[in-house]
C-alpha angles and dihedrals in degrees: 000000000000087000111047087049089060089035078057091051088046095055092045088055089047082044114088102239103222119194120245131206143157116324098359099092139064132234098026091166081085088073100064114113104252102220147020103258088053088049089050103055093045089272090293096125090106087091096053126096107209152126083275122122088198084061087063091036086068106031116010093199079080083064099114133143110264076084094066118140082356111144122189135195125190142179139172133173102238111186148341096323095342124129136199137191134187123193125171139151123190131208130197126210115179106213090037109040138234122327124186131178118192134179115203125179145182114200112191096191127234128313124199107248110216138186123233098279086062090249110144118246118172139329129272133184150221138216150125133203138203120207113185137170125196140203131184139162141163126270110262113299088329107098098189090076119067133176137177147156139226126208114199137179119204120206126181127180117184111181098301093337117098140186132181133183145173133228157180143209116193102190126177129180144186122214135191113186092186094053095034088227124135129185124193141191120198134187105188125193105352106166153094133279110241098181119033121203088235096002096264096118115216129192133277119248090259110194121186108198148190123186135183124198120186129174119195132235123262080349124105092214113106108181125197129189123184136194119219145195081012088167090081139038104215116053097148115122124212119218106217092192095061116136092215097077130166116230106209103220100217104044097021091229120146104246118218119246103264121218115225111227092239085066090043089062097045084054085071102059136078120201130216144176136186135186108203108200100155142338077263103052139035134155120203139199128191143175136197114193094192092057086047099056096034100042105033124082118268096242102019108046099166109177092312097151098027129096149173148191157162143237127201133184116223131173086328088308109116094210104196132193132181139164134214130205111198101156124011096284104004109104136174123228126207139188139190142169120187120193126189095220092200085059086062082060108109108230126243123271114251085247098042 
């Protein structure tokens, strides 16, 4: 397996690495974070190393076996009348290694289909899916080095036009149980399109990634910070409709807004915070700085880009909530229950 994962890095440097913004790629729905504990902290969980599907979801390097037999289900109501929904289980074999299958949709409801005259005349609709399998496992005897690999397919279906692709994620890790501190590189959705909406192919959303996790001593906080779209510099996106416009004085042209470098590299980095208080209870805290400047208003921001959340531990059930901001008042709400499903086997009687 060791080898196919390193056979997989050696394709993607042979591979030419296009950048990828808004509105270039294909398949975007990959991008939604999976759970509510990853929505919480910004997306910035693929550095972790946790009981936390949404962990392996990301990165599958953070696959180990303290998920074994874990299931997960999430929703969240993603916008306007969009729904999304998350389901995994995960499965442990020690000489083998971690496994994990997840489903993972976006259903975008039903739209009135009309002819020309605007008469309506049926119902289409709308969805896309994401089927994944993962794999990771440690680095020879050395636990503090993990790897691992996910295969998706991604399937979307928009009235009669449809559109597949597949994809992979190559994660590693490093872990160090004493410090408390975890790194992680991640290589998302590198792959081809099978299937195109009206057969002109376009890219995948390719997202090169680093991420670091540290939890302090004798302190509940736990802070992560991840860098994105690492495979290009300049991810900013300039918005040509914007009311604040600069008049130059000698030609009379409108000059596009210019975006210093310092807000470039900010572009790049996801923020998030966690206060540990038990195995039973967390609150969480993120902020993305590139939903905040691409999605809130120029002269009235809010807390568009930042999110919270919070985790509980009831009766062997992990019960999560986040919410997102993504524009003043419009906020994302996710939910997710985790079960152990070894916890739901009746113990033995004392005689048995």
């Amino acid at each position: 397996m060791r080898k196919t994962f390193f056979g997989l890095i050696f394709l993607l440097a042979m591979h030419p690495v296009k950048a990828q913004l808004g509105g270039s790629y294909s398949f975007a729905f990959v991008n939604i974070d999976p759970t509510a504990r990853t929505a919480a902290l910004g997306s910035s969980t693929m550095a972790d190393f946790k009981k936390d599907i949404g962990v392996g979801y990301y990165n599958p390097a953070g696959l180990n076996k303290s998920m074994d037999n874990h299931v997960a289900l999430s929703y969240n109501n993603y916008l306007v009348d969009i729904n999304s929904g998350f389901g995994a289980f995960v499965k442990h074999f020690d000489s083998v290694g971690t496994f994990s299958g997840s489903i993972t949709y976006t259903d975008y409801g039903h739209f009135d289909e009309t002819d020309v005259t605007g008469k309506v005349i049926g119902q289409f609709w709308a969805q896309d899916y994401v089927f994944q399998l993962g794999y990771g496992n440690t680095w020879h005897r050395d636990r503090r080095f993990t790897y691992g690999v996910n295969l998706k397919f991604l399937y979307s279906v928009y009235e009669k036009y449809v559109a597949t692709a597949f994809a992979v994620d190559l994660g590693g890790a490093y872990h160090n149980p004493k410090s408390k501190f975890h790194a992680s590189m991640l290589i998302r959705n590198l792959g081809v399109n099978a299937i195109a909406y009206d057969e002109e192919f376009v890219d995948l959303p390719l997202d090169i990634q680093l991420g670091f996790s540290k939890k302090l001593q004798h302190n509940p906080l736990k802070m992560t910070v991840v860098a994105h779209n690492l495979q290009r510099f300049d991810i900013s996106y300039v918005n040509v409709n914007s009311r604040n416009k600069n008049i130059d004085l000698e030609t009379g042209e409108v000059r596009n807004e210019s975006v210093p470098v310092g807000d470039k590299i900010m572009r790049h980095f996801n923020f998030g915070a966690e206060l540990v208080f038990s195995d039973n209870f967390q609150i969480r805290g993120g902020y993305n700085h590139q939903r905040r400047k691409e999605l809130a208003p120029e002269n009235t921001k809010g807390a568009a880009g930042f999110s919270w959340g919070v985790g509980i531990g009831i009766k062997k059930f992990t019960l999560d909530y986040a919410m997102v901001t993504y524009f003043p008042g419009v906020n994302v709400n996710y939910f997710t229950v985790s079960k152990n499903l070894a916890d739901l086997k009746r113990a033995k009687p004392e005689n048995y």
